[in-house]
C-alpha positions in Angstrom: 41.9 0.6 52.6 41.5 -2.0 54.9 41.0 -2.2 58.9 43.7 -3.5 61.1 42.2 -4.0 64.7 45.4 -3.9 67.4 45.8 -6.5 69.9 48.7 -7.6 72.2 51.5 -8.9 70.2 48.3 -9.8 67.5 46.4 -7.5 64.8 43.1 -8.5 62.5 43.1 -7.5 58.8 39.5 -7.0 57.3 40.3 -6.4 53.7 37.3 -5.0 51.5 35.8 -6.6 48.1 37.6 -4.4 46.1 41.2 -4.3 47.7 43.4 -7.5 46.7 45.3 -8.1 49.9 48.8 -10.1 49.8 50.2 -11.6 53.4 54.0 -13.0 53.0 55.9 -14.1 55.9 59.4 -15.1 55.8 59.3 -15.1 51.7 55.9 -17.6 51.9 52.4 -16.0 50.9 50.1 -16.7 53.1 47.2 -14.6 52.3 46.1 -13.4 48.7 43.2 -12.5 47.4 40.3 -10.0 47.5 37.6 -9.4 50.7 39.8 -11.2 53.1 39.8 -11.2 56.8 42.9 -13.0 58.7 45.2 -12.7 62.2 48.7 -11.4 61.7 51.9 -10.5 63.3 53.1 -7.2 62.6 56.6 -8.5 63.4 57.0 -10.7 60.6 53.9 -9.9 58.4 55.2 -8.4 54.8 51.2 -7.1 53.8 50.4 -5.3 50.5 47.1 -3.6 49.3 46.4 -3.1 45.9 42.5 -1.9 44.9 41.3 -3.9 41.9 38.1 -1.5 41.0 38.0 0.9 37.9 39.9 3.6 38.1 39.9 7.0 35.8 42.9 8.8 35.1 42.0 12.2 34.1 44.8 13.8 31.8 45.5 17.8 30.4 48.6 17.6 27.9 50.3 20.1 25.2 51.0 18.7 22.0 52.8 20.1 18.7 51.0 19.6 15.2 52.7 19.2 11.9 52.3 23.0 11.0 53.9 24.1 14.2 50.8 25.0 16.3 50.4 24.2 19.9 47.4 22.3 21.2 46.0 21.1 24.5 45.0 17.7 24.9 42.3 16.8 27.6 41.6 12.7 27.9 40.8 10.0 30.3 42.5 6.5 31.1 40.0 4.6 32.9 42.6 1.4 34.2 42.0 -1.7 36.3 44.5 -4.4 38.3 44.3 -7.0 36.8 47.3 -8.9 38.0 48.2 -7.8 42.1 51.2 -10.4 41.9 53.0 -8.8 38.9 52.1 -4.9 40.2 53.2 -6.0 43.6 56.2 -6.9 42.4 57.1 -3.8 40.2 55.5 -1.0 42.3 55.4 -0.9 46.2 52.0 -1.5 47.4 53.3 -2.3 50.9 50.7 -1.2 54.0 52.0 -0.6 57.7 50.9 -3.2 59.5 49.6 -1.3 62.4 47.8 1.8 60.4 47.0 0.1 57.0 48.3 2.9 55.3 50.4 2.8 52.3 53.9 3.1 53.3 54.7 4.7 49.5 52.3 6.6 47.0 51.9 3.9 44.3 48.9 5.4 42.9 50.6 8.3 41.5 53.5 6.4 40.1 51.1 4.5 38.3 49.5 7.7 36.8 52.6 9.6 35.7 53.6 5.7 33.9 50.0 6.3 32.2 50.1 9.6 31.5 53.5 9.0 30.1 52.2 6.1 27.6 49.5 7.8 26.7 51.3 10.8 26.0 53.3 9.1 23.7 50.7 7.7 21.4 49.0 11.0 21.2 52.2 13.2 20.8 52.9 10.7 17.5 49.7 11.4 15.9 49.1 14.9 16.1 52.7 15.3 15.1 51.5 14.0 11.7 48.4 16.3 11.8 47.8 20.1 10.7 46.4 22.2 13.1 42.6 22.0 11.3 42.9 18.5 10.9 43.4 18.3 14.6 40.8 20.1 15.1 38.1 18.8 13.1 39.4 14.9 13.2 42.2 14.9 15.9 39.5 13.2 18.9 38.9 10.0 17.0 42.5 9.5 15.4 43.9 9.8 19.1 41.5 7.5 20.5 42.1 5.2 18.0 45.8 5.1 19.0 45.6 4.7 22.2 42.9 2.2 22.2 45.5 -0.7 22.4 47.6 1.4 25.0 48.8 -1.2 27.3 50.0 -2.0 30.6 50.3 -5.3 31.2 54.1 -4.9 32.7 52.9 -3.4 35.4 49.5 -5.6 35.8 47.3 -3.3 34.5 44.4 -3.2 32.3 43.5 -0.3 30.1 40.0 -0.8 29.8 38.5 2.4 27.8 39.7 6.0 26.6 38.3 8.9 26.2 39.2 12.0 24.2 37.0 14.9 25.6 38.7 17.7 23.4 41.5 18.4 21.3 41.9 22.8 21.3 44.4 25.3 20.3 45.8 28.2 22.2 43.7 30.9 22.7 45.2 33.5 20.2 44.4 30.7 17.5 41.3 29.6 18.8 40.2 33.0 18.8 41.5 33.7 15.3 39.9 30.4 13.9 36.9 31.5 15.7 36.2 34.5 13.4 37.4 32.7 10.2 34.9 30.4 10.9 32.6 33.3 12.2 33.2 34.9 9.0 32.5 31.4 6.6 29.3 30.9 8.1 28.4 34.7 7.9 28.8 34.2 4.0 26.7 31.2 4.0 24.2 33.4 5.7 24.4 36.1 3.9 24.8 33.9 0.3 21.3 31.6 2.1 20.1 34.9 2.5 20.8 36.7 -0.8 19.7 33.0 -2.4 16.4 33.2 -0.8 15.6 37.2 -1.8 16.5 35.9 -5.5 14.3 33.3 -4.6 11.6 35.7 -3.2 12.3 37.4 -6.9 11.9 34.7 -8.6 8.6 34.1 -7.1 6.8 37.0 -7.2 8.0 37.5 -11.1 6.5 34.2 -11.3 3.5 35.3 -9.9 3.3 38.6 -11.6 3.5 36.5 -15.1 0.9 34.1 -13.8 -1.3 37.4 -13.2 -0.3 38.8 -16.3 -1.0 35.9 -18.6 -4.4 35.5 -16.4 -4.9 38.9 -17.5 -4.2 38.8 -21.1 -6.4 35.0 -21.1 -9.4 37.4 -19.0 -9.2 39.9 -21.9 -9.0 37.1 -24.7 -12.1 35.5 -23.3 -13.8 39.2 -22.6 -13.4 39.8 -26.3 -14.8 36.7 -27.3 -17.5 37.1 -25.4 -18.4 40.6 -26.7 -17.8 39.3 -30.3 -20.1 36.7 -29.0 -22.6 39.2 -27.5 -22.1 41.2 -30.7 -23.3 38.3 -33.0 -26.0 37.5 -30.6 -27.4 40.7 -30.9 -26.8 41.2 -34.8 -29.0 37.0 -35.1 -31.6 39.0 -33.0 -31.9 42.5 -34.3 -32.0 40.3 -37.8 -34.7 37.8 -36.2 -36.4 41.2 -35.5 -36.0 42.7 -38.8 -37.5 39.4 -39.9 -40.8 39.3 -37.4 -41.4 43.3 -37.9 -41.0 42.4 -41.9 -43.2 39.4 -41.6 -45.6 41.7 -39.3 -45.4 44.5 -41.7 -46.1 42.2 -45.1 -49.0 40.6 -43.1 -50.5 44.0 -41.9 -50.1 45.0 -45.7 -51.6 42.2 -47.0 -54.2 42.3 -44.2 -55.2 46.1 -45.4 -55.2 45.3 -48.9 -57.6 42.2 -48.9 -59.9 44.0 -46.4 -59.6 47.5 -49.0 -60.4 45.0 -51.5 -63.1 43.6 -49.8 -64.5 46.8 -49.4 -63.9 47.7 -53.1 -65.7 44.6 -54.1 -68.5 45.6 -51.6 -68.7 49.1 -53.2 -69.0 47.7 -56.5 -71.5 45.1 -55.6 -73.6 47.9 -54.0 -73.0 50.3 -57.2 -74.1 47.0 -59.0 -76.9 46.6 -57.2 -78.1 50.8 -57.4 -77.0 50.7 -61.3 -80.9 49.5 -62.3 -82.7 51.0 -59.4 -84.8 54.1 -60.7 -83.5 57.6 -60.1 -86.5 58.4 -57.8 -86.2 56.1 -55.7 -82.5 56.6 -55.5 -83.0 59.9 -54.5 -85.6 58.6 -52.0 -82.6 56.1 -50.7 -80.6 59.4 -50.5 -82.7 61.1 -48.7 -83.4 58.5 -46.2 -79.8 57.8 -45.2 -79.5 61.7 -44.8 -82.3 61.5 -43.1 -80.4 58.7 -40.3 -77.5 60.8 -40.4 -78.8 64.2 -39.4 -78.7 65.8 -35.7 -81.9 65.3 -33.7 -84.1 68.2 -34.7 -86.3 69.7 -32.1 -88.5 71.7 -34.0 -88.1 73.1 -37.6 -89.5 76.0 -39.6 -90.1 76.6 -42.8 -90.1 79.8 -44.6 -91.6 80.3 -48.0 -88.0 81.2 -49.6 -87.1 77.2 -48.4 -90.4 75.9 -49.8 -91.0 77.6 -53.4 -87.8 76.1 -54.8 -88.8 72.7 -53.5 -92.3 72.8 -54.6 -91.2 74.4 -58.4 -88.8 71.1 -58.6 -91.6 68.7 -57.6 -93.9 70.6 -59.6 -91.7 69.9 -63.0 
């Protein structure tokens, strides 16, 4: 708003950079523009103050879908003047010349001509949506319709809008609340009843992994006792071999040496065959002789000697 200073039959106007101010006087503009600062009089001054910033129009609206179902529409209009001379000229912008108030409320006739508009262009789509469709889609469809909402006859610029939600009633929300509830329950409980069958899967998995570990552990366990089995039979047969071997050469080793000692025998019989008998018998009696016990003293009765002396003696 801008300030208008009071002086005797004078006032001052000190607009601001984001009010367009308009000064007519007997049908000629004097003043127009944006940040102005002029002298007036409030007898014949026609002023009008129209704010050229960005604006946002906040809007709550019920709509109808195609399958009969009531939904709430929650959006935002953010507008801009564009053109003071044409909105001047359609809506009353007028300020008291003294105050610098607004004689009228234009800003609210401008809303409802928004709100109207966009109402439109929202009411037409949904009307061709079902109630999920609206739902799940409605945001973007609406937006795009009212992207080229337009205001030009009024010298306005729509500059962006914004669909923050598109919901049902209560009663419906709720009720599509626990269908939905109730969907993703059953993916939950199918995610879950999917991963035990996984878990199943898995651990039968393992369990033949284990078992056919198992049965490749015994395979190789048997080989190796056949293996152990034959490497015991090579040796006890190496064994049998060496102890044979042993055995024949032991046998062989006795038999030379008896018949080395036959040979000997014979060779000595040999050698005693031509030797006289006395003096074998004197041979005899020598080696018994070198054979007997140490004798410490010996007597001799005359029984021992007669039969001794009677064989000398023939």
């Amino acid at each position: 708003m801008a300030d208008i200073s009071s002086y005797p039959g004078l006032r001052h106007l000190r607009g601001a950079p984001t009010v367009h101010v308009r000064h007519v006087r007997k049908g000629k503009l004097l003043h127009d523009g944006t940040g102005l600062s002029f002298w007036f009089r409030p007898s014949t001054a026609v002023l009008s103050e129209v704010p050229v910033d960005d604006r946002e129009l906040p809007m709550l609206f019920h709509a109808r879908t195609h399958d009969h179902q009531d939904v709430t529409v929650q959006l935002t209009v953010t507008y801009r003047c564009t053109d003071p001379a044409t909105t001047t000229s359609r809506i009353d912008f007028s300020i008291d010349p003294d105050t610098g108030t607004l004689r009228q409320d234009p800003l609210s006739q401008i809303a409802n001509t928004l709100t109207e508009n966009t109402q439109q262009h929202a009411l037409e789509v949904l009307a061709t949506l079902d109630l999920e469709t609206a739902i799940r889609t409605g945001v973007e469809k609406v937006k795009e319709a009212t992207r080229n909402l337009t205001a030009a006859h009024i010298g306005l610029e729509i500059i962006d809008v914004r669909v923050v939600a598109i919901r049902p009633d209560a009663e419906m929300e709720k009720a599509l609340q626990t269908t939905v509830r109730e969907k993703v329950q059953q993916e939950a409980d199918r995610a879950t009843y999917e991963r035990r069958a996984l878990a199943v899967e898995r651990e039968r998995a393992i369990s033949e992994n284990e078992l056919q570990n198992q049965i490749e552990l015994a395979k190789r366990e048997e080989l190796l006792v056949v293996q152990r089995g034959a490497n015991a039979l090579e040796k006890a047969e190496s064994q049998a071999r060496a102890d044979r071997i042993a055995v024949d050469a032991k046998a062989d080793g006795i038999r030379k040496l008896a018949e080395a000692e036959a040979a000997g025998e014979k060779a000595r019989l040999d050698a005693y065959r031509d030797v006289p008998r006395e003096t074998l018998y004197a041979l005899a009696a020598k080696e018994l002789a070198g054979n007997l016990p140490e004798i410490g003293s010996l007597t001799l009765t005359p029984d021992m000697i007669a039969p001794i002396l009677q064989r000398f003696t023939r």
